[in-house]
C-alpha positions as CSV (number, residue, x, y, z in Angstrom):
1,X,104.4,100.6,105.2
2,X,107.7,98.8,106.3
3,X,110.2,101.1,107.8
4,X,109.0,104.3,106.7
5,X,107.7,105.3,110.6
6,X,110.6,107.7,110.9
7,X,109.9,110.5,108.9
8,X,113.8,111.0,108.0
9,X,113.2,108.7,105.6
10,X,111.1,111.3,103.1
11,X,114.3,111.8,101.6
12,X,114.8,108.7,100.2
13,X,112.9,107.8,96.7
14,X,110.8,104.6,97.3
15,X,113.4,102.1,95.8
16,X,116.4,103.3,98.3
17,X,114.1,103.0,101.4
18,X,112.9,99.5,100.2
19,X,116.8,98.8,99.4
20,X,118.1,100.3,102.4
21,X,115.2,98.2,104.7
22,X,116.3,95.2,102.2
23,X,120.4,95.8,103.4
24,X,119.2,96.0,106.7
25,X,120.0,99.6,107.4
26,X,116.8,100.8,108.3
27,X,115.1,99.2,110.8
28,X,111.4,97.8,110.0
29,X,108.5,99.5,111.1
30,X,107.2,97.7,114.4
31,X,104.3,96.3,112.5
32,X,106.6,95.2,110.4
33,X,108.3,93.2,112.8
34,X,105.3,92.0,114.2
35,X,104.3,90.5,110.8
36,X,107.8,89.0,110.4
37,X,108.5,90.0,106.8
38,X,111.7,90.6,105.0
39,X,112.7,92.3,101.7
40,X,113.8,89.9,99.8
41,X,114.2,91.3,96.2
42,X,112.9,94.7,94.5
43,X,113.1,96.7,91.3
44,X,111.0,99.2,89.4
45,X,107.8,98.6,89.3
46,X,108.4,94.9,91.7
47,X,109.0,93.5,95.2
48,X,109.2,89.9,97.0
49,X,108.7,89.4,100.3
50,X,109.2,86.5,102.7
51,X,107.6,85.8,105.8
52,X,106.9,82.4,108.3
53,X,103.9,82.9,110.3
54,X,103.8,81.8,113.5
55,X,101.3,80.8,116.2
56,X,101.3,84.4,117.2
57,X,99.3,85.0,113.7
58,X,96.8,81.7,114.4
59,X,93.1,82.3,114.5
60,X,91.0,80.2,116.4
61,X,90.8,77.1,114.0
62,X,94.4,76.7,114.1
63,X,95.1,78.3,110.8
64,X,97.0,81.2,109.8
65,X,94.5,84.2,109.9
66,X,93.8,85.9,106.5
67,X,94.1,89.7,108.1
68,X,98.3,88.5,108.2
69,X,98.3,87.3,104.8
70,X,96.3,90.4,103.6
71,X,99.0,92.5,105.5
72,X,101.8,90.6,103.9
73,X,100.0,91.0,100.3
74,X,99.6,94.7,101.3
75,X,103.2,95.2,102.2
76,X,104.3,93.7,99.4
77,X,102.0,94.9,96.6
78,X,103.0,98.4,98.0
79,X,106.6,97.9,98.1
80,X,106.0,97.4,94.1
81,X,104.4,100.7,94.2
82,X,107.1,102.6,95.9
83,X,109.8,101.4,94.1
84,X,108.5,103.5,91.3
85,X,107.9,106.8,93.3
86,X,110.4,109.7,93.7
87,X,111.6,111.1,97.2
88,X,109.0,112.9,99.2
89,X,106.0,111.1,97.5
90,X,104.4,107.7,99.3
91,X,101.6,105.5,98.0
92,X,98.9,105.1,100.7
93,X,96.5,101.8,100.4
94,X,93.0,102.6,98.7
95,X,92.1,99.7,98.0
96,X,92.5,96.1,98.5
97,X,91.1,92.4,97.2
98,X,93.2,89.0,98.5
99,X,91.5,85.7,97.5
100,X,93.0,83.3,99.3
101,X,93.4,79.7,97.4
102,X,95.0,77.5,100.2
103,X,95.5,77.4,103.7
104,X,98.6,79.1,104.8
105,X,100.3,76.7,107.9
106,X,101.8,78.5,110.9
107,X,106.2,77.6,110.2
108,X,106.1,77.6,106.4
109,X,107.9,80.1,104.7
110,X,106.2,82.2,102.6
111,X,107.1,84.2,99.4
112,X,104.8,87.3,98.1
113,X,105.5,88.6,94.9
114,X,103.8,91.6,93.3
115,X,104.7,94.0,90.1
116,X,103.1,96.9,89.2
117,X,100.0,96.8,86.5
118,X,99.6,100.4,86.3
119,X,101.5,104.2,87.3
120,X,99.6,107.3,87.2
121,X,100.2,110.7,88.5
122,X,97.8,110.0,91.4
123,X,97.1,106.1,91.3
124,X,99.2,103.1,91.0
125,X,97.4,99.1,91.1
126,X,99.7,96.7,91.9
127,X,98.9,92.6,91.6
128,X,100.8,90.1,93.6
129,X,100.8,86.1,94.2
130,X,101.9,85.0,97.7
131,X,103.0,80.7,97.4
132,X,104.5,78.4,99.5
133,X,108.1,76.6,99.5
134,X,106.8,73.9,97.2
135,X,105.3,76.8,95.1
136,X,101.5,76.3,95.7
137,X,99.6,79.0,95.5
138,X,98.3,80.9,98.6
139,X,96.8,83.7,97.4
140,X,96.2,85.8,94.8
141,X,95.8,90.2,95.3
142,X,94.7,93.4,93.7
143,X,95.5,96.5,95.1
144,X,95.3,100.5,94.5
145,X,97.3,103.2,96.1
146,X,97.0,106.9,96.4
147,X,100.2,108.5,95.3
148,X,100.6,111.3,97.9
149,X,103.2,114.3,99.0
150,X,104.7,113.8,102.4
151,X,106.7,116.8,104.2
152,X,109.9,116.5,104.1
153,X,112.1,116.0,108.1
């Protein structure tokens, strides 16, 4: 999950660590980083998230591989999820289908959307589309979390 590495951050609900990561004032998890994405809009129940793969994220055919895109679908489908869960409580991927529609190009920005389909006590399933700048889409995901209690710092 982006940012939340530093278990101070059990104090925050899901929506102020996604906001706070979104303001920049936490600092992305290095995996995170690695992936390149940014926060670039939430609320309850949503997220969007931007990324621009690079050749860092190339398989060997030249394309971008589908483990990043699954990991940008993942991050983003469970930023949805946390912006709906209290402080102390994290959802924790189950579960995840991507079908991927189009190639994704290394230097083309990226935009993953995902809302929230359903909230229970101890599931959430969150669906998200990932497109291109010309809005093509990319991708297309399904995923469920495990809502679960973290210790407080």
């Amino acid at each position: 999950m982006i940012g939340d590495h530093d278990p101070k951050h059990t104090s925050l609900s899901g929506l102020e660590l996604f906001q706070k990561l979104k303001d920049g004032e936490i600092e992305p998890s290095p995996y995170a980083r690695a992936a390149g994405v940014t926060v670039v809009d939430l609320g309850e129940g949503r997220a969007v998230i931007a990324a621009t793969p690079g050749d860092q994220h190339l398989n060997q055919i030249g394309m971008v591989h589908g483990g990043w895109v699954t990991t940008i679908m993942d991050s983003t489908l469970g930023g949805a999820a946390h912006t709906l869960l209290p402080a102390g409580r994290r959802a924790v991927t189950i579960e995840i289908k991507v079908n991927l529609t189009r190639p994704v190009l290394p230097g083309s920005l990226v935009t993953a959307t995902a809302e929230v389909l359903h909230s229970g006590r101890r599931t959430i399933v969150s669906e998200g589309k990932l497109r291109d700048e010309q809005g093509r889409l990319l991708a297309v995901a399904l995923a469920t979390f495990a809502v679960v209690d973290v210790p407080s710092a």
